[in-house]
C-alpha positions as CSV (number, residue, x, y, z in Angstrom):
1,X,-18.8,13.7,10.7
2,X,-22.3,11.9,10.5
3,X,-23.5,14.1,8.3
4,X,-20.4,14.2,5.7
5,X,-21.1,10.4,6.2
6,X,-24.5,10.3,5.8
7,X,-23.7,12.4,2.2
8,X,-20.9,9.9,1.0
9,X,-23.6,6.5,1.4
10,X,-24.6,7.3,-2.1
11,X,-21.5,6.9,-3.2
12,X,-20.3,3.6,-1.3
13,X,-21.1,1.3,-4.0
14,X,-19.5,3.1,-6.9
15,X,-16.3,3.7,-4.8
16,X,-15.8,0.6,-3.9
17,X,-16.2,-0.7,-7.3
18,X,-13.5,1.9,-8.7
19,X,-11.0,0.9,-6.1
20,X,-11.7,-3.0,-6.4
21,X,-10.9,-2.5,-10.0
22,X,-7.8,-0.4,-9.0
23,X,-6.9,-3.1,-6.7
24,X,-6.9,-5.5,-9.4
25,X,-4.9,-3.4,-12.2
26,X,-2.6,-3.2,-8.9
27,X,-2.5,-7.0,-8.5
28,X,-2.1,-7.7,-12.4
29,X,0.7,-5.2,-13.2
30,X,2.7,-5.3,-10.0
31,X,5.8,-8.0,-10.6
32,X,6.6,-10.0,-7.8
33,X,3.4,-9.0,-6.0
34,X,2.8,-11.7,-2.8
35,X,-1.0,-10.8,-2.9
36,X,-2.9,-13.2,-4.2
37,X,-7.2,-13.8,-4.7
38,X,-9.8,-15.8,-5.1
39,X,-12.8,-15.3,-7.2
40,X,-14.8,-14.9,-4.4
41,X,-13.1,-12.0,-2.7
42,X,-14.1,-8.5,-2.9
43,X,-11.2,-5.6,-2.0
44,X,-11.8,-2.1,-1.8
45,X,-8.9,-1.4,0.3
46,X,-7.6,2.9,0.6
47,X,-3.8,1.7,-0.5
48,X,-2.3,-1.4,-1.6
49,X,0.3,-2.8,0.2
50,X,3.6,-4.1,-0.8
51,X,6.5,-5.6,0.6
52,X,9.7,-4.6,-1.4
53,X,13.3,-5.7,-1.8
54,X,14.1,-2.0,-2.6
55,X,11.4,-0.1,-0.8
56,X,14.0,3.2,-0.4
57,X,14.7,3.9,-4.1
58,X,11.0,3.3,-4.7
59,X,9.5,5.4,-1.8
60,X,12.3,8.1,-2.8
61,X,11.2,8.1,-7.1
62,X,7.2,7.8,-5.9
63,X,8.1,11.2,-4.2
64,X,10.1,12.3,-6.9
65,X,7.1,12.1,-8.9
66,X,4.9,13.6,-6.2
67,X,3.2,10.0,-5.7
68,X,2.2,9.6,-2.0
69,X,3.2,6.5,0.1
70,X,3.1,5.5,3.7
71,X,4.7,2.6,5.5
72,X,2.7,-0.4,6.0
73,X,0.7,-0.7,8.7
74,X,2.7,0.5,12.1
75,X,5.9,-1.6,11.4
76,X,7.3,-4.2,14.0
77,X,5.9,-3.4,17.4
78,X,9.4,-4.2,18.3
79,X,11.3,-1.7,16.8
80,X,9.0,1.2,17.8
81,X,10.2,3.8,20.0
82,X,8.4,3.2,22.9
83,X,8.5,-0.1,22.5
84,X,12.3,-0.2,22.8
85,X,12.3,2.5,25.6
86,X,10.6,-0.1,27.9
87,X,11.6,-3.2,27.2
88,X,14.7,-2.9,24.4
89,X,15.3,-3.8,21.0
90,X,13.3,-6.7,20.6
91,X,13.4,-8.5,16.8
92,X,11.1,-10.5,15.1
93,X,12.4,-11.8,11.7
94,X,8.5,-11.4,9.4
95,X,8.1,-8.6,11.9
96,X,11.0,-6.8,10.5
97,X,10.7,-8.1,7.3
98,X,7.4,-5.6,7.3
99,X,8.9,-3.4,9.2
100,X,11.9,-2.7,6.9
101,X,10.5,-3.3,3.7
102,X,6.6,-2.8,3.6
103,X,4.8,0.6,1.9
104,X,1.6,1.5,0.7
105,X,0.7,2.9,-2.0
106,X,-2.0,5.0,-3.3
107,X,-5.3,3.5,-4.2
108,X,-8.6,5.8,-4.1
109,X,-11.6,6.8,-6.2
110,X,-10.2,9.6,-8.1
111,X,-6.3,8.1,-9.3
112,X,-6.4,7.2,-12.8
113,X,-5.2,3.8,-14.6
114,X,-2.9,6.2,-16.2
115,X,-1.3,6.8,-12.6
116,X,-1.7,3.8,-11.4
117,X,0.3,2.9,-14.7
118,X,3.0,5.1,-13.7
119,X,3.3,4.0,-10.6
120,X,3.5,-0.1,-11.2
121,X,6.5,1.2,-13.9
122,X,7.9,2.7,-10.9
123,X,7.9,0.0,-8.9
124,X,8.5,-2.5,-11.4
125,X,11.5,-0.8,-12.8
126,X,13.5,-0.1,-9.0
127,X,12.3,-3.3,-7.3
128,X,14.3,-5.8,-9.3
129,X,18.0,-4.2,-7.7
């Protein structure tokens, strides 16, 4: 792993400014998007997160169109499996908010602003129902 590493230091700074700029295209083009920068701030994040009215539909045309996505972050810790086995059910209302309606999306070094393109459409077309 150190040595992959070591291999991939060249390429840090470029990386970082592809997906900083992909995070930005993200930001601009995304309606409804609840991120919101300063000048100072530098991103160079590996998916860009949204919370969604309609996160299903979207999550099921992203894989329609062979577009990755992963939930955001782990969810509501109360709603998790173990978490409920323990203790019970336990709701928190931002919690589940997240939980219910927050996805990542893809943002790396090698998408294109033509797919990043495609997929703001995506969302911006099936998060408005």
């Amino acid at each position: 792993q150190a040595f992959i590493g070591l291999k991939q230091i060249d390429n840090l700074e470029n990386y970082s400014k592809i997906r900083y700029d992909n995070f930005l295209f993200y930001v601009k083009n995304i309606k409804n998007n609840l991120l919101k920068l300063s000048d100072e701030q530098f991103v160079s994040n590996f998916a860009f997160p949204l919370v969604l009215n309609n996160k299903n539909k979207v999550v099921e045309k992203l894989l329609e169109n062979n577009i990755e996505c992963r939930p955001l972050i782990a969810g509501s810790i109360g709603l998790q499996p173990f978490w409920i086995k323990k203790y019970g059910k336990l709701s928190l209302k931002n919690c589940d908010i997240v939980h219910n309606n927050g996805l990542y999306i893809p943002n790396n070094q090698k998408i294109t602003i033509e797919q990043i393109k495609q997929i703001c459409d995506i969302v911006n077309n099936l998060n408005g129902e």
